[in-house]
DRENDOLO-541532 format. One record per atom (N, C-alpha, C): residue in three letters; x, y, z. Coordinates in steps of 0.05 Angstrom, whole numbers, plus 5000, padded with zeros to 4 digits. Each point is the difference from the previous one (the first is absolute). Layout:
residues N
    aa     px     py     pz
   ALA      X      Y      Z
...
//
This chain:
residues 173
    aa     px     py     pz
   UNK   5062   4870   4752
   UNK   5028   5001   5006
   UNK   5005   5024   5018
   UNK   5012   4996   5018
   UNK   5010   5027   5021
   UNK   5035   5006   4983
   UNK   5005   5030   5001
   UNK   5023   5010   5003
   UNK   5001   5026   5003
   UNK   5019   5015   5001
   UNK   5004   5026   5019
   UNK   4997   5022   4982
   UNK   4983   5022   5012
   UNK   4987   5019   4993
   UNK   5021   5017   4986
   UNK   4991   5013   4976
   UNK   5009   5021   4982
   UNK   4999   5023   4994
   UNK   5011   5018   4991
   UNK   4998   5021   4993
   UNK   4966   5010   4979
   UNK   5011   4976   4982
   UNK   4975   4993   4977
   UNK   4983   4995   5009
   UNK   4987   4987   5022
   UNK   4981   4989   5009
   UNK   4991   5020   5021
   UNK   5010   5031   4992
   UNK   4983   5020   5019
   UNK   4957   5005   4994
   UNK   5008   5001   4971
   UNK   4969   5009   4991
   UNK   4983   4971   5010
   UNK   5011   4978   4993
   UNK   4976   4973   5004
   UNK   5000   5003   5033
   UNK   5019   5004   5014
   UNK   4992   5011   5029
   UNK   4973   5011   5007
   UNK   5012   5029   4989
   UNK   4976   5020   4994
   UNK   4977   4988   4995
   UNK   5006   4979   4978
   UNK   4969   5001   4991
   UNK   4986   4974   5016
   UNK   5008   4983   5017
   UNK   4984   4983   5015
   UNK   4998   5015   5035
   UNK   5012   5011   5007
   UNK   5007   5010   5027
   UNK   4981   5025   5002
   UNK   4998   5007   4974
   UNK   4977   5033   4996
   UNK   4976   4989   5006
   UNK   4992   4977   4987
   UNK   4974   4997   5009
   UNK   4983   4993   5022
   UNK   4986   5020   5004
   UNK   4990   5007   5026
   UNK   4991   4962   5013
   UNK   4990   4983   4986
   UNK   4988   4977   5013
   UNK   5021   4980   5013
   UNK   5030   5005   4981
   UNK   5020   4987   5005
   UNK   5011   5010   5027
   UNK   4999   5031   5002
   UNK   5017   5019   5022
   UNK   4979   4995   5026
   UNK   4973   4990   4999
   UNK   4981   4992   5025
   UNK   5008   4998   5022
   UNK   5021   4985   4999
   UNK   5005   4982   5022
   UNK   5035   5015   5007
   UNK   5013   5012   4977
   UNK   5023   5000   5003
   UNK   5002   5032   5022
   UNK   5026   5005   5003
   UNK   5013   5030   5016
   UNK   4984   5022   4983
   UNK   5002   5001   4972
   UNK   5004   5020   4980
   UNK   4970   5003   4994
   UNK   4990   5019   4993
   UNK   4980   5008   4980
   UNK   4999   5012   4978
   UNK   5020   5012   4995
   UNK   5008   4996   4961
   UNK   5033   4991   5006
   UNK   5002   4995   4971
   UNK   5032   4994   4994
   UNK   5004   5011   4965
   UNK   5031   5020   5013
   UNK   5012   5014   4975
   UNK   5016   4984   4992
   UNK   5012   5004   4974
   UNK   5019   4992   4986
   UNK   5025   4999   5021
   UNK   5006   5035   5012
   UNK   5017   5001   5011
   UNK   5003   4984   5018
   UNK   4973   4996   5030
   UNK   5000   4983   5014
   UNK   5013   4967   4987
   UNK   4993   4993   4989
   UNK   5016   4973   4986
   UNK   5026   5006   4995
   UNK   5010   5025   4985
   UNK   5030   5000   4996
   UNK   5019   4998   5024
   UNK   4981   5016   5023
   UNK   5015   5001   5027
   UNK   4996   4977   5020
   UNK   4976   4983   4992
   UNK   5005   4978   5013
   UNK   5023   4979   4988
   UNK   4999   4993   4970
   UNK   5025   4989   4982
   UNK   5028   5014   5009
   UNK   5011   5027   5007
   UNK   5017   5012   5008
   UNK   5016   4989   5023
   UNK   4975   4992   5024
   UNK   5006   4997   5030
   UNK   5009   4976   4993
   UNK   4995   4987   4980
   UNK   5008   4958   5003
   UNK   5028   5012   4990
   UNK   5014   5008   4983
   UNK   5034   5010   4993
   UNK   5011   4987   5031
   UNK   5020   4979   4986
   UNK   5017   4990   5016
   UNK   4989   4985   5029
   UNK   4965   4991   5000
   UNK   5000   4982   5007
   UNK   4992   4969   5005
   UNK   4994   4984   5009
   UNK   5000   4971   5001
   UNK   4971   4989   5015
   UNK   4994   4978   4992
   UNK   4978   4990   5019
   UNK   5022   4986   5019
   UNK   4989   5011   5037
   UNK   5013   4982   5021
   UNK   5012   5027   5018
   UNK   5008   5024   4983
   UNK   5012   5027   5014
   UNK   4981   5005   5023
   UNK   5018   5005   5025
   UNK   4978   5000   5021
   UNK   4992   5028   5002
   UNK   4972   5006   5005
   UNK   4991   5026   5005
   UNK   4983   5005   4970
   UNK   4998   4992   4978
   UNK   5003   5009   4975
   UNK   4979   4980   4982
   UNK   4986   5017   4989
   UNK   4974   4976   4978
   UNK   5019   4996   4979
   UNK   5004   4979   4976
   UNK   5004   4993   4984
   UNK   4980   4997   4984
   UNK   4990   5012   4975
   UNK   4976   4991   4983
   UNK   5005   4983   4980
   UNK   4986   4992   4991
   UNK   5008   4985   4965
   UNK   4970   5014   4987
   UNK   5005   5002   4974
   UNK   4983   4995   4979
   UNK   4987   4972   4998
   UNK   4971   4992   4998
   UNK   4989   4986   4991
   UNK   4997   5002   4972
   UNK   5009   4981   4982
   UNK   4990   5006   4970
   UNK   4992   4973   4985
   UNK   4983   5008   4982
   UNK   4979   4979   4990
   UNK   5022   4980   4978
   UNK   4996   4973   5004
   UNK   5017   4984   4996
   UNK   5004   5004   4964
   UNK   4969   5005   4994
   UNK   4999   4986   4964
   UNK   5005   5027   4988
   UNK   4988   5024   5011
   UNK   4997   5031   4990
   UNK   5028   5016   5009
   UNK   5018   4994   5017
   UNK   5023   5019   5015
   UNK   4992   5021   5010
   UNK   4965   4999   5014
   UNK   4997   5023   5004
   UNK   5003   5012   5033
   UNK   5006   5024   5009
   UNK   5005   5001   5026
   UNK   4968   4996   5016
   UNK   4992   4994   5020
   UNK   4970   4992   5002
   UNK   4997   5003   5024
   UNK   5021   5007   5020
   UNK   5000   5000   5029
   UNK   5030   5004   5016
   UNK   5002   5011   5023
   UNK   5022   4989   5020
   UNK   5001   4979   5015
   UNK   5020   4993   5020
   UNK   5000   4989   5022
   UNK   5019   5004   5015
   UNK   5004   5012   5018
   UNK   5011   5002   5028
   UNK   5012   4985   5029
   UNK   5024   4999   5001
   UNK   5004   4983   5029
   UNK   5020   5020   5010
   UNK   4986   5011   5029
   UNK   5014   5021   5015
   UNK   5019   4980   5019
   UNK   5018   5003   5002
   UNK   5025   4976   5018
   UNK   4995   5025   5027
   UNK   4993   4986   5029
   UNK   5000   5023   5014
   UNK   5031   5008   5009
   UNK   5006   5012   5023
   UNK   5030   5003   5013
   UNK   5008   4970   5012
   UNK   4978   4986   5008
   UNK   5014   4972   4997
   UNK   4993   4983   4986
   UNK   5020   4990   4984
   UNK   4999   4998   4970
   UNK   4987   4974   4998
   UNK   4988   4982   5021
   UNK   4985   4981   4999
   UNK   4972   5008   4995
   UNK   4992   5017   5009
   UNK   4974   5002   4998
   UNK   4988   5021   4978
   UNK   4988   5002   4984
   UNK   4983   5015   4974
   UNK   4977   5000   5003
   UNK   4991   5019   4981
   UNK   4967   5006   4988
   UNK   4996   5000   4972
   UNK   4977   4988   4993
   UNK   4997   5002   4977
   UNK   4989   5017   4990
   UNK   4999   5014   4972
   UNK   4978   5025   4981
   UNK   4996   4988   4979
   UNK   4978   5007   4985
   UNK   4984   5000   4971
   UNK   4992   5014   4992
   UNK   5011   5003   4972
   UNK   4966   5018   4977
   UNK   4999   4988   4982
   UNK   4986   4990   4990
   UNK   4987   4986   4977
   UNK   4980   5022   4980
   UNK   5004   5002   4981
   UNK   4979   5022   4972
   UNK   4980   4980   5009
   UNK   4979   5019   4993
   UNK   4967   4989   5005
   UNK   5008   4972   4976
   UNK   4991   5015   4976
   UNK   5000   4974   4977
   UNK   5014   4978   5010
   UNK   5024   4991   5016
   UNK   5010   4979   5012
   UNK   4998   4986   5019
   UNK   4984   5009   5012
   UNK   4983   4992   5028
   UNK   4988   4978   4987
   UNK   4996   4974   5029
   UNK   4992   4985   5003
   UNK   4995   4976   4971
   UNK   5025   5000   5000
   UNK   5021   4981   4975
   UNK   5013   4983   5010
   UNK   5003   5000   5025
   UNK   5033   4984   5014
   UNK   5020   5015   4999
   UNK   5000   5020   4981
   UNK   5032   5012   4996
   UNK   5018   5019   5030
   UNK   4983   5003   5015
   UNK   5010   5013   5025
   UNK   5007   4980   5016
   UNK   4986   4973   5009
   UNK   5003   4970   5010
   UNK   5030   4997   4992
   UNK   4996   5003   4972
   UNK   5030   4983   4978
   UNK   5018   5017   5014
   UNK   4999   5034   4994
   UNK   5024   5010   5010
   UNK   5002   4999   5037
   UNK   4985   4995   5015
   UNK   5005   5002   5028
   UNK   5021   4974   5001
   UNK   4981   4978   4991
   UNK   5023   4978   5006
   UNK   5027   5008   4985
   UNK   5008   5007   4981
   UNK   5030   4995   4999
   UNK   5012   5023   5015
   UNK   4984   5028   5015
   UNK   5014   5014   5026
   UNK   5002   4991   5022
   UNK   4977   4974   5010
   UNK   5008   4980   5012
   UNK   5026   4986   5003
   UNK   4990   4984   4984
   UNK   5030   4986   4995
   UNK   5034   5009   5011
   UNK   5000   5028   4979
   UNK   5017   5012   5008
   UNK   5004   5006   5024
   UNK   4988   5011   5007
   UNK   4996   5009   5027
   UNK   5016   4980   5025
   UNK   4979   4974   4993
   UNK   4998   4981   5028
   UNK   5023   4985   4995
   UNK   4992   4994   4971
   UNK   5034   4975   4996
   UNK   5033   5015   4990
   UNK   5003   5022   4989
   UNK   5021   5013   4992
   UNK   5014   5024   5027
   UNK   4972   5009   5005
   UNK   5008   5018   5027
   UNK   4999   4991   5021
   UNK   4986   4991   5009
   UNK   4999   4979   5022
   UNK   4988   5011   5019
   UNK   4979   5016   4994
   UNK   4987   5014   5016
   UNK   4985   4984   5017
   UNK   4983   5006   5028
   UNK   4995   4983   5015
   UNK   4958   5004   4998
   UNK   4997   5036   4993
   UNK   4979   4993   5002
   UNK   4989   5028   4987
   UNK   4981   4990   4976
   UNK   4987   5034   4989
   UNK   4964   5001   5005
   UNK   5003   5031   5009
   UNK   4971   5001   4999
   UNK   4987   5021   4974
   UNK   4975   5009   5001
   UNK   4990   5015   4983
   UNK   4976   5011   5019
   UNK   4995   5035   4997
   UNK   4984   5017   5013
   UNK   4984   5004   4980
   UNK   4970   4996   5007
   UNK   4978   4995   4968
   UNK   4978   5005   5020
   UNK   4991   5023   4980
   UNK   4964   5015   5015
   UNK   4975   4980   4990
   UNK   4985   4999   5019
   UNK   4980   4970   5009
   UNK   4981   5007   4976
   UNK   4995   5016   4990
   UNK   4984   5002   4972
   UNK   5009   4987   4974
   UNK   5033   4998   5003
   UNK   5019   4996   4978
   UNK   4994   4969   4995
   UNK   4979   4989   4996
   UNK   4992   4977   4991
   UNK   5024   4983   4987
   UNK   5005   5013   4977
   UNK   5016   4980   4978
   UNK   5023   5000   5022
   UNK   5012   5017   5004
   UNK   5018   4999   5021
   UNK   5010   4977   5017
   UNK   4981   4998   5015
   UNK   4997   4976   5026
   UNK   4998   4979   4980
   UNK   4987   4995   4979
   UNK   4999   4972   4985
   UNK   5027   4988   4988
   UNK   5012   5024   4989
   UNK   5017   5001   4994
   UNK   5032   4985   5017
   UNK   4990   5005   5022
   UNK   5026   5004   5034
   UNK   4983   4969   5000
   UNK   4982   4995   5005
   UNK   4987   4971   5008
   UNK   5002   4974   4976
   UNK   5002   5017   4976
   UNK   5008   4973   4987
   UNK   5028   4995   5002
   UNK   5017   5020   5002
   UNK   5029   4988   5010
   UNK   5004   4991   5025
   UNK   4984   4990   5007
   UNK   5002   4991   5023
   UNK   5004   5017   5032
   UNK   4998   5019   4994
   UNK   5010   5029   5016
   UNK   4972   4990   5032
   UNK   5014   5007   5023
   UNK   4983   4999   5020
   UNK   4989   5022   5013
   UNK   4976   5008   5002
   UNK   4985   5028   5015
   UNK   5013   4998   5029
   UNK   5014   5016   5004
   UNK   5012   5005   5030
   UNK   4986   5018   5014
   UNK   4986   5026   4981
   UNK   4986   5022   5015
   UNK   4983   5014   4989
   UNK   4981   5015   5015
   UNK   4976   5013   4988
   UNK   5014   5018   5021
   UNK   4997   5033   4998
   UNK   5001   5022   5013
   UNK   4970   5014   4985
   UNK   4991   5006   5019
   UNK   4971   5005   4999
   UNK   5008   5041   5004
   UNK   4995   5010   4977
   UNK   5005   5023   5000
   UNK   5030   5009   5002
   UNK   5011   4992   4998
   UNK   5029   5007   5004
   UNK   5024   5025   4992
   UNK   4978   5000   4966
   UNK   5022   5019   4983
   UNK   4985   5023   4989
   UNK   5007   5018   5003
   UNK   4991   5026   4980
   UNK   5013   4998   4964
   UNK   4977   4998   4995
   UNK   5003   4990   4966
   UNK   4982   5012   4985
   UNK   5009   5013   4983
   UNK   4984   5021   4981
   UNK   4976   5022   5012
   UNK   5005   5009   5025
   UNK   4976   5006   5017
   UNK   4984   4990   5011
   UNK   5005   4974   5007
   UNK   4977   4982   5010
   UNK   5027   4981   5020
   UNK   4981   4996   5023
   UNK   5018   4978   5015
   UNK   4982   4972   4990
   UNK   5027   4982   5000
   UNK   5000   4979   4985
   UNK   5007   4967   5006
   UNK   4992   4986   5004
   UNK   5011   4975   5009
   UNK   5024   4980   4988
   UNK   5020   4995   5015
   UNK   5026   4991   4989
   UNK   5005   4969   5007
   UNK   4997   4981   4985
   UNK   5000   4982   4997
   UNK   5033   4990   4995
   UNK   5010   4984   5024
   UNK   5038   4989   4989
   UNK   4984   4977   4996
   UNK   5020   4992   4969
   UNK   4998   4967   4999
   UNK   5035   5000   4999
   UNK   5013   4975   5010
   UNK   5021   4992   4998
   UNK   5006   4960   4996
   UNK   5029   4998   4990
   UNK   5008   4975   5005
   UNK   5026   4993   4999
   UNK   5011   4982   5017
   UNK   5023   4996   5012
   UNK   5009   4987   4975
   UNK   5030   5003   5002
   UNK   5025   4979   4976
   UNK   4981   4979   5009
   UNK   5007   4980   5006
   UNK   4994   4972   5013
   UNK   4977   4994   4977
   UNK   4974   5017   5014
   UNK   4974   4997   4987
   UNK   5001   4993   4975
   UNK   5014   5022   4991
   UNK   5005   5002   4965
   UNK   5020   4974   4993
   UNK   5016   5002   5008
   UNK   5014   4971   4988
   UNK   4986   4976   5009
   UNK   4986   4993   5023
   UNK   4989   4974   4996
   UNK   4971   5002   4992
   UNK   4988   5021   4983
   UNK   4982   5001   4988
   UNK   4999   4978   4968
   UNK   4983   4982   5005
   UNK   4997   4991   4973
   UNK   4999   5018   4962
   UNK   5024   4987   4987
   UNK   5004   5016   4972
   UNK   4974   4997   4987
   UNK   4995   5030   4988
   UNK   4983   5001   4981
   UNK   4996   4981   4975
//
């Protein structure tokens, strides 16, 4: 189930976002409590669709209520077009449960916002990643061969994206 990030839900932050295998791929290389309070802080008063602005939700485990991940849709300044983010806790990896929650930020996204087209920026090592973007049907638009300075190392940046259209005349799961 996705819903919007908490005050309470600072430490289970902490505690999937801290770990170094989870943070691999991500901006961060550790994550504090605080960091989580101040990311939960920044969402105060707002919405998925605000242009300029990520909206996260909580991922949480359907049978346990437990928090287990985010998910992210940055609306850019034109409010058609977005990006997507993820973190998934190791232990929940490669379950479906990141699949489950992309599609209903989908959804939202394509059929409630009416957005026209989202992509996602994902480093070419990030395996689950790309599998991830490709079982939703998501299309490789780009390889940038060295592109980014990332943890000290320059790094290859892979866009996958897919248009409204795509997604709605995509066959239901």
């Amino acid at each position: 189930m996705l819903r919007p990030l908490r005050e309470a839900d600072a430490a289970a932050i902490r505690g999937y976002r801290d770990d170094p295998e989870v943070a691999r791929y991500q901006s961060w290389d550790r994550y504090s409590e605080a960091d989580a309070l101040a990311m939960i802080t920044s969402l105060a008063g707002t919405s998925p669709g605000t242009p300029g602005a990520w909206f996260q939700w909580g991922i949480v485990h359907r049978s346990s209520g437990a928090l287990i991940g985010d998910c992210g849709l940055k609306t850019r300044d034109d409010p058609r077009l977005g990006e997507l983010g993820y973190t998934l806790a190791r232990g929940h990896q490669g379950q479906g449960l990141a699949t489950e929650a992309l599609r209903a930020v989908l959804e939202l996204a394509f059929r409630r916002l009416a957005m026209h087209r989202l992509s996602a920026s994902v480093d070419v090592d990030n395996l689950r990643s790309l599998a991830l973007l490709e079982r939703l049907g998501w299309r490789r638009e780009a390889h940038h061969r060295r592109s980014v300075w990332f943890k000290g190392a320059w790094c290859d940046d892979v866009i996958y994206a897919q248009l409204q259209g795509e997604w709605l005349a995509r066959p239901q799961p």
